[in-house]
N, C-alpha and C positions, 0 to 999 in steps of 0.2 A: 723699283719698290713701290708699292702701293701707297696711297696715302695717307697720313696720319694726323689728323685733326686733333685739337685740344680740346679734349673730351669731358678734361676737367674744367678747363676754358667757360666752355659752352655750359656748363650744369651752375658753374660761380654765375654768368650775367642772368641764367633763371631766377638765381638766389637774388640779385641785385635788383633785379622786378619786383621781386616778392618782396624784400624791403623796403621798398621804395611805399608799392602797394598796402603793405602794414602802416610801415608810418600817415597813410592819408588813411587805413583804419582807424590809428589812435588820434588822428586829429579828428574823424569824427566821431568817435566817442567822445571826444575830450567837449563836442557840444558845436564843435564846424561840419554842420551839416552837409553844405556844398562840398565838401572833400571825398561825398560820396562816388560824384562822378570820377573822381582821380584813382578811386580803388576799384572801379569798376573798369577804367581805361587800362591801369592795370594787369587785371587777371586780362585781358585779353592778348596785352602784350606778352604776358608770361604763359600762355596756351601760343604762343608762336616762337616765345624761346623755346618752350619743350620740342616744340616740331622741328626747329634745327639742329636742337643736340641729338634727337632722336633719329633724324638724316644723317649726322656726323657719326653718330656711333655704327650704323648700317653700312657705313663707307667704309669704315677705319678697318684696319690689319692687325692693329696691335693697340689694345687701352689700357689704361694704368692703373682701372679696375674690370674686372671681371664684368661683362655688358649688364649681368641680369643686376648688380649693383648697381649700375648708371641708372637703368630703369627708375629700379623701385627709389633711386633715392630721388630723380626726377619725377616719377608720380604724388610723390609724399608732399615735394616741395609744391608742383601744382594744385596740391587737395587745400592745402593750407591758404593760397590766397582764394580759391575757387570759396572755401565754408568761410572767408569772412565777406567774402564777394555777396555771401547767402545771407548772410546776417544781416549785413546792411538792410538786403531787398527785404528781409523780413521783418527788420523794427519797421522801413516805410510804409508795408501794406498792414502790418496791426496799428500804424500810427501809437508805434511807442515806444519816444525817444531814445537814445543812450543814457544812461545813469552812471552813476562814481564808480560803479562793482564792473562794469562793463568797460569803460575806461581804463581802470587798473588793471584788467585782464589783458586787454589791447597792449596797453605797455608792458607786460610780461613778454609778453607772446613775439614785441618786436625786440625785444632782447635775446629771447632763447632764437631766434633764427638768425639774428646777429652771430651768435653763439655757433650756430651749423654751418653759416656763412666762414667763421674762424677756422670751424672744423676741414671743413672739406678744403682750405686753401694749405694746409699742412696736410694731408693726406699723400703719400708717398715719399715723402720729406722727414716728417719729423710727427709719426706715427700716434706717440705717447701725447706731444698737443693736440694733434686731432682729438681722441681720445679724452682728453681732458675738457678740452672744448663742448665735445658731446654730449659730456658729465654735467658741466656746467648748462650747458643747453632744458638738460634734464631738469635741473633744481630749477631754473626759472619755471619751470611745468609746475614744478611742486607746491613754487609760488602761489602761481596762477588757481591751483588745486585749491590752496588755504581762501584764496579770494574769493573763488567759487562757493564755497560751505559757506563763508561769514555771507556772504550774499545772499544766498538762500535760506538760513535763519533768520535773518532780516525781514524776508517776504513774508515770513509767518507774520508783522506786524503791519503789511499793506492790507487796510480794509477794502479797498474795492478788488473784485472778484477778477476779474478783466484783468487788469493792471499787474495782478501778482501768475495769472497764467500768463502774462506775455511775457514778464520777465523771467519766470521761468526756464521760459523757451528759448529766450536769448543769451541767459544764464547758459545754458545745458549747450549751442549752438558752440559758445566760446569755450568751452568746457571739452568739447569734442575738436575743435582747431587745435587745442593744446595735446591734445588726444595721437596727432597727427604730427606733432613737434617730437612725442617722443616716437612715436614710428620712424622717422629721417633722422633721430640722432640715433636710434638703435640701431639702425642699417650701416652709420657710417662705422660704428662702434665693429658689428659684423664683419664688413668689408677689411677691419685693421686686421681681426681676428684669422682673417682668412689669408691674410698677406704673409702673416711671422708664421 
């Protein structure tokens, strides 16, 4: 018989890069600048878990989701630390630090992929917490959404010009990573839907 790698195996220690990678995102938001390089070493590691789940799924015979699921949900999970990989490099070339709203968003953001991280280790087990998981994943997005607006109302009272388009941008940056949490919880969501 051909062989059959753990497919799910390999997509959970992507997920565990990518947390790992979040959490040195919200420690640099949180104002630990130097953690930048740990999110960066990061995404690099989690662009070489993709390549071996991506090898493992091309070998297998039989996976416990359908491949084009494996994919997308490993694409999802790589955009997510790749756009905060982006954020960083882009507060350090406008040289404009992380702030409270930026922060609070970070710690959303390493919740709700906790959240997908929950999800996918119940996926073919016990369906309805995957599922729930997902849901849950979601709301921390919704979170992250409310943090986002109060933020950006805010900037209507930054007087220098500069200052409120950079946060903006960093605003909008982290706003779009969350963007990308609910794309990976709606695939796992799909994939339930496609099993019953």
């Amino acid at each position: 018989m051909p062989e059959t790698p753990d497919v799910l195996g390999l997509l959970r220690q992507q997920v565990a890069v990518t947390i790992e990678g979040l959490d040195a995102f919200a420690q640099w938001a949180g104002g630990d600048l130097a953690a930048a390089a740990v999110v960066r070493d990061a995404e690099n590691r989690g662009d070489e878990a993709k390549r071996a789940l991506l090898g493992a799924l091309r070998a297998a015979f039989v996976t416990p989701l359908e491949p084009e699921d494996v994919f997308a949900l490993s694409r999802g999970i790589d955009r997510i630390l790749a756009y905060a990989r982006d954020l960083v490099a882009e507060s350090e070339v406008m040289s404009c630090p992380p702030d409270r709203v930026i922060a609070e968003m970070a710690g959303q953001l390493v919740e709700a992929v906790r959240e997908i991280d929950r999800a996918l280790s119940q996926l073919g087990t016990d369906n309805d917490a995957a599922t729930d998981a997902a849901d849950a994943a979601i709301q921390d997005e919704r979170s992250l959404e409310q943090t986002y607006y109060q933020g950006m109302g805010a900037l209507l009272g930054v007087r220098n010009r500069s200052e409120r388009i950079a946060r903006r941008e960093l605003y909008r940056r982290s706003l779009r990573i969350g963007e990308m949490v609910i794309d990976v919880a709606e695939r796992v969501v799909y994939a339930v839907v496609k099993q019953t």
